[in-house]
Every structure is written in C-alpha cells, then in structure tokens.
C-alpha positions in Angstrom: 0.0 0.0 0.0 1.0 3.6 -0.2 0.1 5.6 2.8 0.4 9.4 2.8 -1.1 12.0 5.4 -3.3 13.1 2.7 -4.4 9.5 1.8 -5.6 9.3 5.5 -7.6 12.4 5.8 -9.4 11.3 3.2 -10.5 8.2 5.6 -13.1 10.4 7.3 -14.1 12.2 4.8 -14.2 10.7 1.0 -14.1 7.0 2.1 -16.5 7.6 5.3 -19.4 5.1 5.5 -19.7 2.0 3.6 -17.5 1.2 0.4 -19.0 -0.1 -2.7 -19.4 0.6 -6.4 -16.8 3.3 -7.6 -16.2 4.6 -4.2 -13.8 0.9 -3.9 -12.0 1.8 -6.9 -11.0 5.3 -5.6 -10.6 3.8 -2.4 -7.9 1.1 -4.5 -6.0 4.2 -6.0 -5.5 6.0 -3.1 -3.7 3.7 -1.3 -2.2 1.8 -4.1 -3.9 -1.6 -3.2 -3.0 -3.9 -5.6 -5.7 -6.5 -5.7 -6.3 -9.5 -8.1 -8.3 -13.0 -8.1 -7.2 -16.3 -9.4 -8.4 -16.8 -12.9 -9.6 -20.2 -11.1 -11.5 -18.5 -9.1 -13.8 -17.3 -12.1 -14.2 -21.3 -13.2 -16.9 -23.4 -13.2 -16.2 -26.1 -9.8 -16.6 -29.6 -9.4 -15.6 -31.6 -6.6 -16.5 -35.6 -6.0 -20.2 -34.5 -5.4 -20.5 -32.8 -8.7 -17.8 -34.1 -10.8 -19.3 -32.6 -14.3 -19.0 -29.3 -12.4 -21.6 -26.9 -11.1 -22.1 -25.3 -14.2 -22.1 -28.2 -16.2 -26.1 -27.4 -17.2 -25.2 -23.9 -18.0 -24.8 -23.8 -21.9 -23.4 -20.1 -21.2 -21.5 -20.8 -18.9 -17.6 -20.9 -21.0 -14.8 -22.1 -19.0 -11.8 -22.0 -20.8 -9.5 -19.1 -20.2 -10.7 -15.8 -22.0 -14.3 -16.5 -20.7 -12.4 -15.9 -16.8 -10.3 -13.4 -17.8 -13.8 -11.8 -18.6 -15.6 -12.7 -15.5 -12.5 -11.2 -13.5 -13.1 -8.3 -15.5 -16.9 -8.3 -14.5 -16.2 -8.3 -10.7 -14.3 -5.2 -11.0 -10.7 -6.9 -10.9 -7.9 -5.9 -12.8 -5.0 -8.4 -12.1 -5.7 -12.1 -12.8 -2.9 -14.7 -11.3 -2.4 -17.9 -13.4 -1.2 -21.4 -13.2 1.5 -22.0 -15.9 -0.4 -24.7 -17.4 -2.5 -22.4 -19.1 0.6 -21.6 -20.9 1.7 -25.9 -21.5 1.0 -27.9 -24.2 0.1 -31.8 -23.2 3.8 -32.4 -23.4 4.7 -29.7 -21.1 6.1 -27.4 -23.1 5.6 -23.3 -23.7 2.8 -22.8 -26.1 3.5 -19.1 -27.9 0.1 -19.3 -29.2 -1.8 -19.9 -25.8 0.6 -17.1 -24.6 -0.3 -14.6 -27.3 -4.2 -15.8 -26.4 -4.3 -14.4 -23.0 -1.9 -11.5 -23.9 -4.3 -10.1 -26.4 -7.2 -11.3 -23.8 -5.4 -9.0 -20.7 -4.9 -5.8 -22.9 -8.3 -6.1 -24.4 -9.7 -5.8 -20.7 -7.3 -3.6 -19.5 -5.6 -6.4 -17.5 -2.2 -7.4 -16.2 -0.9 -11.0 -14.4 0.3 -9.9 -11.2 1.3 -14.2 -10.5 2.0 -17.1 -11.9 1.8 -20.1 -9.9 2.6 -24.0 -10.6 0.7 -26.7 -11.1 2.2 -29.8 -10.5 -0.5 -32.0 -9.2 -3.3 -32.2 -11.1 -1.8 -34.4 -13.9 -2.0 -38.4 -12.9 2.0 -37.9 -13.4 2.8 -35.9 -10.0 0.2 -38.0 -7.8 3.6 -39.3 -5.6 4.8 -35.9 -5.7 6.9 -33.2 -8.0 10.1 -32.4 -6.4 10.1 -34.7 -3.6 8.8 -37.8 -6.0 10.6 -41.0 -5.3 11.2 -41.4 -8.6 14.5 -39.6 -9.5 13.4 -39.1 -13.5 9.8 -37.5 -12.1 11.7 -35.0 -9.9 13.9 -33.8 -12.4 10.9 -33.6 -14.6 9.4 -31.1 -12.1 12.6 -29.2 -11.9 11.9 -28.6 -15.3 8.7 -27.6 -15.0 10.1 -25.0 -12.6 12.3 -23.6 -14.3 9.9 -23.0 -17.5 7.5 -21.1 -15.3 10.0 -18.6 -14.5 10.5 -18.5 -18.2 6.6 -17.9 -18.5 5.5 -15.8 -15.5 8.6 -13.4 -17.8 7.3 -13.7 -20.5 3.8 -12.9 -19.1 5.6 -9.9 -17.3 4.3 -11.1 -13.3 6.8 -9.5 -10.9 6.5 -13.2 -9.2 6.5 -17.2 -9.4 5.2 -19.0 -7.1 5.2 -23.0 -6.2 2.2 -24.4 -4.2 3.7 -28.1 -4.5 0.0 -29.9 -4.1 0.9 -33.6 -4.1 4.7 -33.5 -2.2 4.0 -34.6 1.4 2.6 -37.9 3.3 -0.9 -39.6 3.4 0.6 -41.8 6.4 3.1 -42.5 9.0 6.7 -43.7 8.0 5.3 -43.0 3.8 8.2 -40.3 3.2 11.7 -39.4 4.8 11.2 -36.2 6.0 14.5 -34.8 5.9 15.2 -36.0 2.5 11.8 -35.1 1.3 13.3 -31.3 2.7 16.2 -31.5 1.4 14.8 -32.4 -2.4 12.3 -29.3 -1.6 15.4 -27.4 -1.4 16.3 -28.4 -3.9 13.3 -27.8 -6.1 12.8 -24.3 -4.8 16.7 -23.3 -5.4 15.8 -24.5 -9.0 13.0 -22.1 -9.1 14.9 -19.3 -7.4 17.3 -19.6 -9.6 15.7 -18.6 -12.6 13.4 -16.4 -11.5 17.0 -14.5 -10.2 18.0 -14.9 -13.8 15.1 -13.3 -15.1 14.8 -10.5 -12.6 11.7 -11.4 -10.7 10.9 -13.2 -7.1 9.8 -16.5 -6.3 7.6 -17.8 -3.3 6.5 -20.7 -2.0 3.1 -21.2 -0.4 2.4 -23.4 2.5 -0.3 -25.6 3.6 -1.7 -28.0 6.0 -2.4 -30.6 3.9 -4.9 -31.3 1.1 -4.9 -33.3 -0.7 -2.2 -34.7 0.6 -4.3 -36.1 3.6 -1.5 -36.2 6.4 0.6 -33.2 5.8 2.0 -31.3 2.8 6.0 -31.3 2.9 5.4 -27.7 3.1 2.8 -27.1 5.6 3.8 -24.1 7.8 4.6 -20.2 7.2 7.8 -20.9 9.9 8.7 -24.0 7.8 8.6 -22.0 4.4 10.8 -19.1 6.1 13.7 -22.0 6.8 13.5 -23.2 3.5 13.5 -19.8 2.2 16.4 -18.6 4.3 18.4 -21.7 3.0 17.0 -21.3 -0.5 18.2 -17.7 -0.8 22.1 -18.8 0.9 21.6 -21.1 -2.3 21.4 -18.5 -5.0 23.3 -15.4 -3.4 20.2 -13.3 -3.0 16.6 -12.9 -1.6 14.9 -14.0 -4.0 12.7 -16.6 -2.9 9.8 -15.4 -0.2 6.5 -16.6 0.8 3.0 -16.9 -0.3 0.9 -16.6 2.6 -2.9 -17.9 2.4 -5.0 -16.3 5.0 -7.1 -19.5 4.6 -4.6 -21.9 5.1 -3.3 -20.2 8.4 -6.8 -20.7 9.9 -6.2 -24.5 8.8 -3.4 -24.5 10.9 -5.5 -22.3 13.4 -2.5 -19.7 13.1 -3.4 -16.2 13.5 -2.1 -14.7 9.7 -0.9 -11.3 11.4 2.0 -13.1 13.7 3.2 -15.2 10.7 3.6 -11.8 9.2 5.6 -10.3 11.3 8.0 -13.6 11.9 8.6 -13.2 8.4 9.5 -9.6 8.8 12.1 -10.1 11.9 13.6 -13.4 10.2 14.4 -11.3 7.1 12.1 -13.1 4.7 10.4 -11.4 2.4 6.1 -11.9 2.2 6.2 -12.2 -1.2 2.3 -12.2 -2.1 -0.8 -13.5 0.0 -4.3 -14.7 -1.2 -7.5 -14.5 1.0 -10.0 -16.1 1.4 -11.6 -17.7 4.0 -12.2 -20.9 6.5 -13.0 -21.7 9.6 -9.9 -22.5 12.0 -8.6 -26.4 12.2 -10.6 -26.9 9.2 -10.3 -28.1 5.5 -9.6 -25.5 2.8 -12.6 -24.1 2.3 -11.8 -21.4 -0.1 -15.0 -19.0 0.7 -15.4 -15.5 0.2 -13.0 -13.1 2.1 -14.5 -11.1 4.9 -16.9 -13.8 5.6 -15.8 -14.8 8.6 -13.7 -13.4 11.6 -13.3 -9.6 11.0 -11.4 -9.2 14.1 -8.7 -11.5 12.8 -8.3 -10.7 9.0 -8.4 -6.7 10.3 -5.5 -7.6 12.5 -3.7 -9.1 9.3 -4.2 -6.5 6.7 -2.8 -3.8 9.5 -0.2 -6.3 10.0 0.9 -6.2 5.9 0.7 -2.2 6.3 2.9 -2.1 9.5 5.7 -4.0 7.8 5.3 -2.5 4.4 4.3 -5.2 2.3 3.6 -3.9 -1.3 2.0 -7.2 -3.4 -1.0 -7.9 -4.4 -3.9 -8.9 -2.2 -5.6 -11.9 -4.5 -8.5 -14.0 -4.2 -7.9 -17.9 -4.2 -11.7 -19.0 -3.4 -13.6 -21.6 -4.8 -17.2 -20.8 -4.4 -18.7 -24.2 -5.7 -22.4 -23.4 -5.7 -22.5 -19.2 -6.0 -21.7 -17.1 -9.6 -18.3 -16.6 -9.2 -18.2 -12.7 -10.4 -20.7 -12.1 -7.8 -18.6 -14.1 -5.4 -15.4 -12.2 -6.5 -16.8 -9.1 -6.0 -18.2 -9.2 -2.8 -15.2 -10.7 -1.7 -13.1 -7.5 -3.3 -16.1 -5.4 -1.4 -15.5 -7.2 2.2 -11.9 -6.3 1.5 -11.7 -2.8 0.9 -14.2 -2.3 3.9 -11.5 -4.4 5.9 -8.9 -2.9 5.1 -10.2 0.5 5.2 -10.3 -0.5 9.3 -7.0 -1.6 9.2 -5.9 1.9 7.9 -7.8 3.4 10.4 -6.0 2.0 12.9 -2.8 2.6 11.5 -3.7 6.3 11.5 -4.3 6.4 15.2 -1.9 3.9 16.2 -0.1 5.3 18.9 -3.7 4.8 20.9 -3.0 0.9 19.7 1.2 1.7 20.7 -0.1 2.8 23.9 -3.1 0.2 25.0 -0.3 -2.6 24.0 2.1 -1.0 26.3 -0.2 -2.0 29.4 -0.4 -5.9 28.1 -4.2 -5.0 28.8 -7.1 -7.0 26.9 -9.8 -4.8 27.4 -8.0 -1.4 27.0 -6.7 -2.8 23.6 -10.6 -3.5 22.6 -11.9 -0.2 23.6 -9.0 1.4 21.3 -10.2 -0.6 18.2 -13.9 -1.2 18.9 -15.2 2.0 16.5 -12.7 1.1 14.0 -13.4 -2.5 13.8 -16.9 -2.7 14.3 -18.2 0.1 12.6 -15.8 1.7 10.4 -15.5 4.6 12.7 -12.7 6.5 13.6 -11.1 5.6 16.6 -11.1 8.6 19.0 -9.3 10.3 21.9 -11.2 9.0 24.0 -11.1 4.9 23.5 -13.8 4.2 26.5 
C-alpha cells in the first residue's frame, strides 16, 4: 500500500461510511492496493459430489481461459494470477500461441498478471509428488517444469512465481523421509529461485496444511517455508525466494495470519504475495469469500501487511462451488476494501494501539479498536 497523510484524511471524509461501487476503486488508488483474483476463481467447480461441475447445465457458462479473464473483468478486478499450465501444451512445453491468447485477452480488458503459480499435481503424473517424488526421473521432470514457469511468469511480465507443491508430502506414517523429502524441496525451490533470479523477478513458496495430501503437505507451515526460504536464498546469493501466505490456510493451521507476518518480517524473509480467502480454523480448505468470517482477525492481518510495508497484491484464491463466481469475486473484493479501510484506520491512530499494548491489557486494547473494527468509525481520543 502507499500511505500518505493526505491519503488518511481522506479516511473520514471521502471513504466515510460503507465502500462499494466506484467509491472501492477510488478507495484502491488511493492507497495503491494492488488486488487481483485467481483466474480459477472465475471457473466453473466440481468436486467428488459434482464431478461434471456446477455449471455443467449452463450452456453459457464458457470455462476456458478468455471466458475468466472476462468474469475477473466483470467483478471489478484488474490483475488475474495464473497457473502456468494455461501456458503448456500436453507435453509440457511453452505454447507461444496460448501465450499470445491471454496477452491479447489482458490488454483487451485492460488487464495485467500480477502471478504465476505451478501446477504440479493435477496431472495423474505428480500423484507421488513433484520435487520430492521417489522417482528420480519425475523429480527432475518437475525441476523442469520449474524452471519453465520462470520463463513464463517473464514472459507474461508477473513480478512473481510462485510454487504451491500440491501432491509433495505424506498420506501416512513412515510413507516419506522427512529430511530427504526437505532437502529435495530445497532443492526444487533453489531451482525455481534460480531462474526467477535470472530473469529479474521473485519466487515464493506457499504453504499448507495438507490437502490433498491427507496427512501433511511437505510444506505445511509459514515458519517452515521461512527455513526453507532462508536456505534457499544462501543457495542462490540473494533474496529472491519469499512466501506466499494464504490467509485460509493459516486458519487450517488455526495460526493467526498477522504473527506469521511479522515472523517473516524479523527473520528477514520477504512476504512475497498473499491470497484470502476464508475458512473456519482447524478446518479443511474451504476457499469461501474473504470477509466472511472473523473480521477481528483478517483486520488484524491487513494492519499487519501495512505495518511491515508489504507492497503485493492482495488476491482471491476461493472456490465458491455453488454461487456465480463474479458475484462471489466481487463481494469478496467489497469485504476487503471495507476491511482494510479499518486496518488503515487503525494505523492512522496507532499510537492509541502503541499505547493500549504497552499496558499488556485486553480490554484497553478493545476499547481502542472497537469504532474502528466494528463500525468503520474512527477511533477517537477517548477509547472508553
């Protein structure tokens, strides 16, 4: 974000109230939040309950590419993240033509690619894993696969590259080695580092519980991604490689998103990008709209972003099985400006927050933040 004492005036006057419609984009500008969804997100969903998809009856419905570029568009989104395999041919290599697609697609709409992430899971091929496959000839296919979406997320001009690795990690006791399963993790990510170094952007990994790996994911915590990052980075002479936090993925692990922010900040690893969403803590990944649930804690995490300066994008990752998906992108992008609008609030009177911290006092802290929280409200002198 950019935050200027003129930006903050503005909080209780122009942005005053509720946020919505035009009043969300001006609110976006004025702050420089950079927000974006998933081009996922604007897909039709199946799961093992509907496995034609929930749009499968919907002869308008069109799911390839352009047709969710365009429903991005229609929420009022400007930045769309990809997965590289939009990008692939069958035989996993760069198709110029798919490329030149979703080029003309972007500028046609006024768009940009703020991400690319990796896919390396949904093809029957990484099912034992990508990097941390048993199978030596797999995991040097995935380095591979890697390295080309650096190439890609260049090509496609994204400032990062990120690796969610879906099917690396353990289904039961004693399945894996964990330390070699690290150590080819490593591995993987110094790969990816690497040539996202070489072609001047950053690279992140994302962590996650597990799912579908059903025990754990190899990389399943935001303190485990900041080792691997910190060894990653020795690796290739540079910080290059940072993480991805998912605000719905910390409430998997029942972690509260704001103090995995700031760990990254005093370790000296760099939060890279972050998508939100929303699910209940020590749950699955439910992928629902953002600002759905606890406002208390996702206030608390946008203020935490602000307070250490991060400058990515904000993007939806939500799969909203049953709704329209531009009406569930948008509302999500409406819950967040209205959040994060309390987070700046806050961050305008903070040394009322400084201060109520000082005394280590519960209730003091809530009287300080009720207004702003609660209602949108300016804080106030007064906090009782």
């Amino acid at each position: 974000m950019r935050i200027s004492t003129r930006g903050l005036a503005k909080l209780n006057r122009e942005f005053k109230g509720w946020l919505e419609g035009d009043r969300i984009d001006a609110f976006f500008r004025e702050f420089n939040i950079k927000f974006a969804a998933g081009h996922w997100c604007a897909g039709d969903f199946n799961d093992r309950f509907a496995p034609d998809g929930y749009n499968s009856n919907n002869p308008m419905f069109r799911n390839d590419v352009i047709g969710q570029i365009e429903r991005v568009h229609a929420a009022g989104i400007r930045a769309v993240e990809f997965h590289e395999r939009v990008f692939i041919d069958k035989s996993y290599r760069k198709d110029p033509a798919k490329i030149r697609e979703v080029k003309d697609a972007l500028k046609r709409y006024g768009m940009y690619c703020n991400n690319m992430n990796i896919n390396s899971w949904s093809d029957p091929k990484w099912k034992l894993g990508s990097v941390c496959n048993p199978d030596k000839a797999i995991r040097r296919d995935a380095h591979a696969l890697l390295a080309q979406a650096a190439e890609i997320a260049k090509e496609m001009h994204c400032p990062t590259v990120a690796f969610w690795p879906g099917s690396d990690g353990h289904d039961y006791h004693f399945q894996m080695d964990h330390g070699r399963a690290l150590e080819w993790y490593i591995e993987g990510c110094t790969t990816l580092a690497s040539h996202a170094k070489r072609h001047g952007i950053k690279a992140a990994t994302e962590p996650k519980m597990h799912e579908p790996r059903e025990m754990s994911m190899v990389m399943n915590t935001v303190s485990k991604a900041a080792l691997v990052c910190l060894a990653v980075n020795r690796n290739v002479g540079g910080k290059i490689m940072g993480v991805n936090i998912d605000y719905g993925h910390e409430q998997m692990a029942n972690s509260n998103p704001a103090e995995s922010v700031y760990m990254l900040d005093v370790v000296g690893v760099e939060m890279a990008a972050t998508h939100i969403n929303e699910a209940k803590p020590k749950s699955n990944d439910e992928d629902r709209i953002a600002g759905s649930g606890d406002w208390w804690r996702m206030v608390e995490y946008i203020y935490a972003t602000i307070d250490v300066g991060f400058n990515g994008h904000f993007a939806e990752d939500q799969f909203t099985y049953r709704d329209d998906p531009t009406e569930a992108m948008a509302l999500s992008r409406e819950f967040f400006a209205n959040i994060a609008k309390r987070a700046l609030l806050i961050w305008k009177e903070r040394d009322l927050l400084i201060a109520a911290q000082a005394k280590g006092d519960g209730p003091a802290v809530l009287h300080a933040l009720k207004r702003a929280v609660l209602s949108g409200e300016p804080i106030g002198r007064k906090g009782r």
